[in-house]
C-alpha positions as CSV (number, residue, x, y, z in Angstrom):
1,X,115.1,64.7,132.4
2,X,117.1,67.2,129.9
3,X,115.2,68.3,126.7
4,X,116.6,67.3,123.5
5,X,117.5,71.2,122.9
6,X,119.3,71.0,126.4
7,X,121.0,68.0,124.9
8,X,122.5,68.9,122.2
9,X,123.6,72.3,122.9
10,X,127.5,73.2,122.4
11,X,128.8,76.1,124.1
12,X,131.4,76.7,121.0
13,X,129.0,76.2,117.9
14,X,126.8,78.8,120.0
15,X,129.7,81.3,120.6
16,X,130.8,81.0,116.6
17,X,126.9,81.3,115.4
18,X,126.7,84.6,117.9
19,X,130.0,86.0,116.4
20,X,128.7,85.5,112.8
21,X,125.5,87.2,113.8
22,X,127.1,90.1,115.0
23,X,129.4,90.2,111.8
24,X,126.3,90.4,109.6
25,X,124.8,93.3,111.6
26,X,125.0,95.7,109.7
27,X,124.5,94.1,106.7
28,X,120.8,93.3,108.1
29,X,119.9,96.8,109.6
30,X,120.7,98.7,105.7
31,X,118.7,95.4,104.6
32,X,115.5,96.8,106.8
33,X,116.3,100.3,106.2
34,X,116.0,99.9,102.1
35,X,112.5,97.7,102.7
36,X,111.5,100.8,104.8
37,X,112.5,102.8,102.4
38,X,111.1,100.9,99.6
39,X,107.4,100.8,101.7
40,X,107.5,104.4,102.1
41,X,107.7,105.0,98.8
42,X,105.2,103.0,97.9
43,X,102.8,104.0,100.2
44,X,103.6,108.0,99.3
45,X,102.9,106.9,95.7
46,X,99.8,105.0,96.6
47,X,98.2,108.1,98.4
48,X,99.4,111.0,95.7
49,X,97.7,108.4,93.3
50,X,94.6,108.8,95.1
51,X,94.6,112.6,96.1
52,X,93.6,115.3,93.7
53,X,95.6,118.7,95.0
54,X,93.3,121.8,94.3
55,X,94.4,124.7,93.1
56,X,92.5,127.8,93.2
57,X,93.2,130.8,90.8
58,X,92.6,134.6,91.7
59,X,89.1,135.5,91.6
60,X,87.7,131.8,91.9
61,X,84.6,131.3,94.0
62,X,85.4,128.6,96.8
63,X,83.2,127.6,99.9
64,X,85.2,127.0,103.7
65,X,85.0,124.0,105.6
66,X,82.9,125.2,109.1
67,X,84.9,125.1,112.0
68,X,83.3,123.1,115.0
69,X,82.6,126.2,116.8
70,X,80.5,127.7,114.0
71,X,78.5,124.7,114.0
72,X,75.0,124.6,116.0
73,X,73.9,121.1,115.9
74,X,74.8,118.1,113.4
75,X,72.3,119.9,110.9
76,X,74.1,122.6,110.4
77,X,76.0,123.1,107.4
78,X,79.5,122.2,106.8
79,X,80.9,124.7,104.3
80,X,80.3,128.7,104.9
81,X,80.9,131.0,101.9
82,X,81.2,131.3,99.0
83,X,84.3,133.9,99.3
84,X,86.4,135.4,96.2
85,X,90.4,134.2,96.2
86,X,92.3,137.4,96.4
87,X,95.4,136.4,96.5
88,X,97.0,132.5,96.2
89,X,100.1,132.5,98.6
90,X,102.1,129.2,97.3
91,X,101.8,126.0,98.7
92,X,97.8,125.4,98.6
93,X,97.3,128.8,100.9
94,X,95.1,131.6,99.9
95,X,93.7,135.1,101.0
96,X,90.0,134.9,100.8
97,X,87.4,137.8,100.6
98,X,83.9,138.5,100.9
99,X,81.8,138.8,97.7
100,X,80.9,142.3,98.8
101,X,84.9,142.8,99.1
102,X,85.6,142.9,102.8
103,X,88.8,140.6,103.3
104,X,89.1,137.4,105.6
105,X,91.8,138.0,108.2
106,X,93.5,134.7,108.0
107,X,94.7,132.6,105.1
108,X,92.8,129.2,104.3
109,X,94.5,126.0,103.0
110,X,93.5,124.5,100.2
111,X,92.2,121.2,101.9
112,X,90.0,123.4,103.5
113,X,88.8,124.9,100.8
114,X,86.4,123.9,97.6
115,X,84.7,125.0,94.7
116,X,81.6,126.9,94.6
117,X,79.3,126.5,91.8
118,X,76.2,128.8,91.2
């Protein structure tokens, strides 16, 4: 016993159908590459819309996230600081110093990096 598919299968009307698929190809693949485009997009704008950028001027008081190191046991505290910005390099990096002036040897992002109010 055949299935119906089995059936009514022509060899030709398969062959034409392949043909045409092949034919609109290309068509289909910049089809998916403007939705992927289009989703990117919207998901860059979705996250900017969400994320305040922070921007630190010179002279600012700003607390540093802890790295894990630094960190005891889970009660430890999260932030170290505060530190002065000495210098902001461009593109959310800054030089940091002590409040008695001694300078930090690396540069600190700004994600790393927040506001310390006394």
């Amino acid at each position: 016993m055949s299935s119906p598919r089995f059936q009514s299968f022509v060899a030709e009307e398969s062959n034409e159908q392949r043909r045409v698929n092949l034919y609109l190809l290309d068509e289909v693949r910049e089809e998916a590459r403007i939705k992927a485009e289009a989703m990117k997009r919207r998901v860059d704008h979705q996250y900017s819309s969400k994320v305040k950028p922070w921007q630190f001027q010179v002279s600012d008081l700003v607390m540093c996230k802890a790295h894990p190191y630094e960190l005891e046991n889970k009660l430890s505290p999260k932030w170290t600081g505060p530190f002065r910005v000495t210098k902001a390099k461009g593109n959310g990096s800054y030089k940091l110093e002590t409040l008695d002036g001694g300078p930090i040897p690396r540069s600190w992002n700004a994600p790393n990096l927040k506001f310390y109010f006394s």
